[in-house]
Every structure is written in structure tokens, then in C-alpha cells.
BALUM-911278 format. One record per residue: residue in three letters; x, y, z of N, C-alpha, C in turn. Coordinates in steps of 0.2 Angstrom, whole numbers, plus 5000, padded with zeros to 4 digits. Atoms other than C-alpha are relative to their C-alpha. Layout:
N
ALAXYZXYZXYZ;...
***
This chain:
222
UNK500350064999508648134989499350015003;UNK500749984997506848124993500049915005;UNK499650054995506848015010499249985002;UNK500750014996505447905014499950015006;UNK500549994996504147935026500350075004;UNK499549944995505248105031499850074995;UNK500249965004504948205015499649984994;UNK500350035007503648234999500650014994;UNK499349995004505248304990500450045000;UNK499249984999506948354987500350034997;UNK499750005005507548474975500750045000;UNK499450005002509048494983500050094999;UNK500049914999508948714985499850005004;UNK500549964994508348844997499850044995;UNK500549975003507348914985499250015001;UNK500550014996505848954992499449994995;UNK500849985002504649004978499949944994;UNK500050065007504948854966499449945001;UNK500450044999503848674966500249965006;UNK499950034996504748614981500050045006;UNK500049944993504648714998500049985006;UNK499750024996505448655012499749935000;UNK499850055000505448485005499249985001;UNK500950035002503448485001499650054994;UNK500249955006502648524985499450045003;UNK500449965000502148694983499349995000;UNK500449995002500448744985499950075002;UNK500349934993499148874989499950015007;UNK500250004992499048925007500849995002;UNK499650004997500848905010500550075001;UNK499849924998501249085012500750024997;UNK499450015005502549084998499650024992;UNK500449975006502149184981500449964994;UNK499750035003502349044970499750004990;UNK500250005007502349054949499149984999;UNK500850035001500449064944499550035006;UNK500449974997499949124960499850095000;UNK500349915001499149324961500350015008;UNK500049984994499549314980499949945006;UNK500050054994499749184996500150045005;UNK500149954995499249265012500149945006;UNK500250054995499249075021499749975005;UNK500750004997497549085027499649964995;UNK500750005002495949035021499650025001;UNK500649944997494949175026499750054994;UNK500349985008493849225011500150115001;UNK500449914998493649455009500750035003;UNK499649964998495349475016500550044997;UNK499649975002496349535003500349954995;UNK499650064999496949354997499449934999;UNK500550075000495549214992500349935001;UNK499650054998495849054998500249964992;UNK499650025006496349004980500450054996;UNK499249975001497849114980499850074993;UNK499949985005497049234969499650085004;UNK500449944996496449434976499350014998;UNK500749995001494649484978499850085002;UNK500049924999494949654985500750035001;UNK499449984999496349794985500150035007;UNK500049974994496849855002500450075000;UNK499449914999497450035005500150025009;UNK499749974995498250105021500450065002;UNK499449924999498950275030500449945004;UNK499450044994500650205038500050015004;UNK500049974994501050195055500550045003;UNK499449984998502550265054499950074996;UNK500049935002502950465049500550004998;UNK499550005003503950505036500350074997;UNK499949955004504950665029500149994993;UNK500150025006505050715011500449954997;UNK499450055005506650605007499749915001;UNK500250094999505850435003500349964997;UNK499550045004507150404993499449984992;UNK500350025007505950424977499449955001;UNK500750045000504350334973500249955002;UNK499750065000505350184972500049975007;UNK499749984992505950224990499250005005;UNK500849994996503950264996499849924999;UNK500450075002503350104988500349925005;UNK499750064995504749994998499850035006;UNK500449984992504150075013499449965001;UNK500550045002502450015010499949935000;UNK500050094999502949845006500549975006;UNK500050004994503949835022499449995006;UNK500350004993502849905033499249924998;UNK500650045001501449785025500349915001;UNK499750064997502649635027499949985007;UNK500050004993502849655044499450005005;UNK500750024996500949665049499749944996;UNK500450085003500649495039499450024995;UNK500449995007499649575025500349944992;UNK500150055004499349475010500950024993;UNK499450005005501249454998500050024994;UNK499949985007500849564984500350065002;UNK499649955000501649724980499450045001;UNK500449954996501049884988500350074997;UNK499649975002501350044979499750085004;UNK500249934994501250234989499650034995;UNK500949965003499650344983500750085001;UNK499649924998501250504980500050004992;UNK499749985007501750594963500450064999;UNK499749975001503050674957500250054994;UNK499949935009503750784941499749944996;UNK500150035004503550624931499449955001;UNK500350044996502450504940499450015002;UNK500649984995500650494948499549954999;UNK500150054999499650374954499549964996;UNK500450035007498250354938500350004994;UNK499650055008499650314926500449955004;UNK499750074999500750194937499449955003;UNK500450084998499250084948499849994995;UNK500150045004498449964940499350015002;UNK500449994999496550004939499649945000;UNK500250085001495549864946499250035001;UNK500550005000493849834946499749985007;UNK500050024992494049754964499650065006;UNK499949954994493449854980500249985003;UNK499849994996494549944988499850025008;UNK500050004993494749905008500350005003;UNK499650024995495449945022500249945005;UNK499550094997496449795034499549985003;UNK500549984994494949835045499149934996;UNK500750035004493549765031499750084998;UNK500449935003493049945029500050034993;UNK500049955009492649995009500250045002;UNK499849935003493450155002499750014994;UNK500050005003493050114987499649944996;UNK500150075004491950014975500349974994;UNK499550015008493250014960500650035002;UNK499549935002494650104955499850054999;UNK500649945000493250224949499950065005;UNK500349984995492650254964500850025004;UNK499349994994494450274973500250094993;UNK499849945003494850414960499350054998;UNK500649965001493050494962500050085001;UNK500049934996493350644974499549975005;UNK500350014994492150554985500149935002;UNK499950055000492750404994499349965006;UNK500550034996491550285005500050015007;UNK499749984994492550325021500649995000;UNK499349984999494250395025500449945001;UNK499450045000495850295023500250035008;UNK499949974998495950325040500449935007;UNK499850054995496850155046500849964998;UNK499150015003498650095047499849934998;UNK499850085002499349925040499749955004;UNK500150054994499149865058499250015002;UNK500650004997497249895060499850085008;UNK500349954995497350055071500250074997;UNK499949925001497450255072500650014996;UNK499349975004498550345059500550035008;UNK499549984993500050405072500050095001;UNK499949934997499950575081500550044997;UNK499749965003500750705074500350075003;UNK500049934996501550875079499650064997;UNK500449955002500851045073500249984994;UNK499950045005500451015057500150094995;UNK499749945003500951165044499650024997;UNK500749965002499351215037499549945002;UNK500750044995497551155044499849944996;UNK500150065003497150975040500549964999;UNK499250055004498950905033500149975005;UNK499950054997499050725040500349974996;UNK499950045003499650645026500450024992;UNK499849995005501050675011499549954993;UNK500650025005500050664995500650024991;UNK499649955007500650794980499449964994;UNK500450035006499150714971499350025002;UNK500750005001497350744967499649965001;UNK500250055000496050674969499649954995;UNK500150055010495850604950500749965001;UNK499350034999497650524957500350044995;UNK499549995004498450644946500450075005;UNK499249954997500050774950499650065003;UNK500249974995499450894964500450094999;UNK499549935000500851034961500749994997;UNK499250025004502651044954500650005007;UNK499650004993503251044974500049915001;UNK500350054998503550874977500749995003;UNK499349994997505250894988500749964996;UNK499349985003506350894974499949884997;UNK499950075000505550694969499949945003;UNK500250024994505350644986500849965002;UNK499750014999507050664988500550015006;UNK499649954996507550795000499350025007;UNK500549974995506850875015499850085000;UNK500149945001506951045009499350014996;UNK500649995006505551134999499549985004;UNK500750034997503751115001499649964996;UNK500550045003502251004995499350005001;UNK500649975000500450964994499849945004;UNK500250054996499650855008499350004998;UNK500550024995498050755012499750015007;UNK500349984994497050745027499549905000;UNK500250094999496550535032499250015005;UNK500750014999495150605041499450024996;UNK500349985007494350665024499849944997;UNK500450055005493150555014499950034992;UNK500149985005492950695001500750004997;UNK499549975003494250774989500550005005;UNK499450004995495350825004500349945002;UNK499550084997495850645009500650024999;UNK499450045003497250654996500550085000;UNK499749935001497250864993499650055005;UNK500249984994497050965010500350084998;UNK499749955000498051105008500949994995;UNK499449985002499851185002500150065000;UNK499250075000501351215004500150005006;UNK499750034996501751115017500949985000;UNK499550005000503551105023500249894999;UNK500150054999504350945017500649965007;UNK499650034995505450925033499449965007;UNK500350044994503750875042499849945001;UNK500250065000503550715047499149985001;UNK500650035002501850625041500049944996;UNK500150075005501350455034499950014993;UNK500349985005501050425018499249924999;UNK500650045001499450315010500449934995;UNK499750055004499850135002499449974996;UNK500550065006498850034988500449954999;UNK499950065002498849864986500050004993;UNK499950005006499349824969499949944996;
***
């Protein structure tokens, strides 16, 4: 029952993402990713990520703040990482997939090539395109978490530079046949990044790194 002067409506569910949303019809801005929309970020702040008409204007990429060994439980496993850690710093409600590649996988067949520039949470271009993000030369290093600060400190790292689980190139394609067994284990080695890198090294710094070392990985907004 829709109740005067108390509600606009009633449909009766806890369904969040349908035409009714705690008893007021759906819109944009209501921080809910409702049918039709690309993204609701429940802002109106134009350049973030999220246009104030629910639809993106740029992709976001971030190194995590958190440090991971090789078992990510599989891409699938790296990408819900991603879209955790980017929940939880109030990024904008699309999906988020990890910059990793496997035996079968890598990251210029699954993302989705936009024509958007990519930025970091910060405002800082990476990239003018998709193009440009699979160049070899980026505009400035992914060198910022979800939360807007410093990648996380690390311990000795297993060969010079390796800040950041990659196993991909910088064409986004497969880096090596090491990629701890799928990104499933912590045994075996792989091929890292480095997030203080703008060129090629961003994504390929060295190998083999051990995959028991904990390092972040890179996330792209999807």
C-alpha cells in the first residue's frame, strides 16, 4: 500500500534495484545500479568516474591497498577483489576487473576497449584510450590505491622493481606461462610490474618472481 504523505511507493519487496527503492521511485543519483543505468555513484560530481546522468565518462584504474599472494582464487577470485576493495572506498558501482593473465586469459581479450580516458581516483590520466593504456607508454604510473594514497609497502621484493603481480605485457597480453598455476597457488613463479613505472615496466618489470610474495595487484574499471 502506498501511504499518503509518508510514501511515493510501495512495491511491496526489498529489492533494491527495481522501480521502487525504499518506497521512492528509482532514480539517478540514488546510489543503486538500477536497469538502463551504466553506473550510479550517488553524487553529482561531473569527471569522477560516474556522470551525473548515471552514465561513465572515464575508466578508473588502481594498485590495491592491500597485498596479495599468488592464490587469488583465479581471475574470477582477483577481479572480486577489485570489486570489494573498490566498494568499500565508495567508488563508482560498476564492475572492476584485475590487469592479470593466465594460461587462457589476458587482459586485451577480456576488458572491454573503451575509448574513455583512463584515471586514476586521484583525477590523474593514465591514459587517453584503451590505446593509449596498451601503448607501452602510459601518461603517468598507476601509482595510486582505490583509497587515493600510496601503493602499500612491501618487503624485499624478489627481483629489482617487482611491486605489483602482473604476468602480462604491456599490449595487455600473457607475460609468461608462470602464472602460479592460474592464480591459484602460492608455489611457482611469475612475472611482475612495478606502479612506479610509466613505461613498459608498469605492468613487466622482471621474472620469476616467487609466487608466495605478497604484492598488490592493478584494477580497471570496466
Amino acid at each position: 500500500f502506498v501511504h499518503k504523505d509518508f510514501e511515493a511507493c510501495d512495491d511491496g519487496n526489498m529489492v533494491d534495484n527495481d522501480t521502487c527503492y525504499m518506497c521512492k521511485p528509482a532514480k539517478c543519483g540514488d546510489f543503486v545500479l538500477h536497469p538502463g543505468e551504466k553506473c550510479d555513484d550517488g553524487n553529482e560530481l561531473p569527471d569522477d568516474g560516474c556522470e551525473p546522468d548515471c552514465t561513465p565518462s572515464v575508466r578508473l584504474v588502481f594498485v590495491t591497498s592491500m597485498p596479495f599472494q599468488g592464490d587469488l582464487g583465479g581471475l574470477g577470485g582477483a577481479d572480486k577483489k577489485c570489486e570489494d576493495l573498490a566498494a568499500m572506498a565508495g567508488l563508482p558501482p560498476t564492475s572492476y576487473r584485475a590487469w592479470l593473465s593466465d594460461a587462457n586469459q589476458w587482459p586485451a581479450k577480456f576488458m572491454k576497449p573503451y575509448d574513455f580516458p583512463y584515471v586514476k581516483v586521484n583525477g590523474v590520466k593514465v591514459a587517453d584510450s584503451w590505446m593509449g593504456l596498451v601503448s607501452g607508454n602510459l601518461l603517468s604510473p598507476i601509482d595510486v590505491t582505490e583509497k587515493g594514497g600510496a601503493p602499500p609497502a612491501l618487503g624485499q621484493a624478489p627481483c629489482p622493481g617487482y611491486s605489483v603481480h602482473t604476468n602480462t605485457t604491456a599490449q595487455g597480453t600473457q607475460a609468461s606461462a608462470e602464472h602460479c598455476s592460474n592464480w591459484m597457488i602460492t608455489e611457482g613463479t611469475t612475472t611482475g610490474g612495478s606502479s612506479a613505472k610509466k613505461d613498459g615496466q608498469w605492468t613487466q618489470v622482471c621474472n620469476p618472481a616467487s609466487c608466495d610474495f605478497p604484492a598488490p595487484i592493478y584494477c580497471v574499471q570496466q
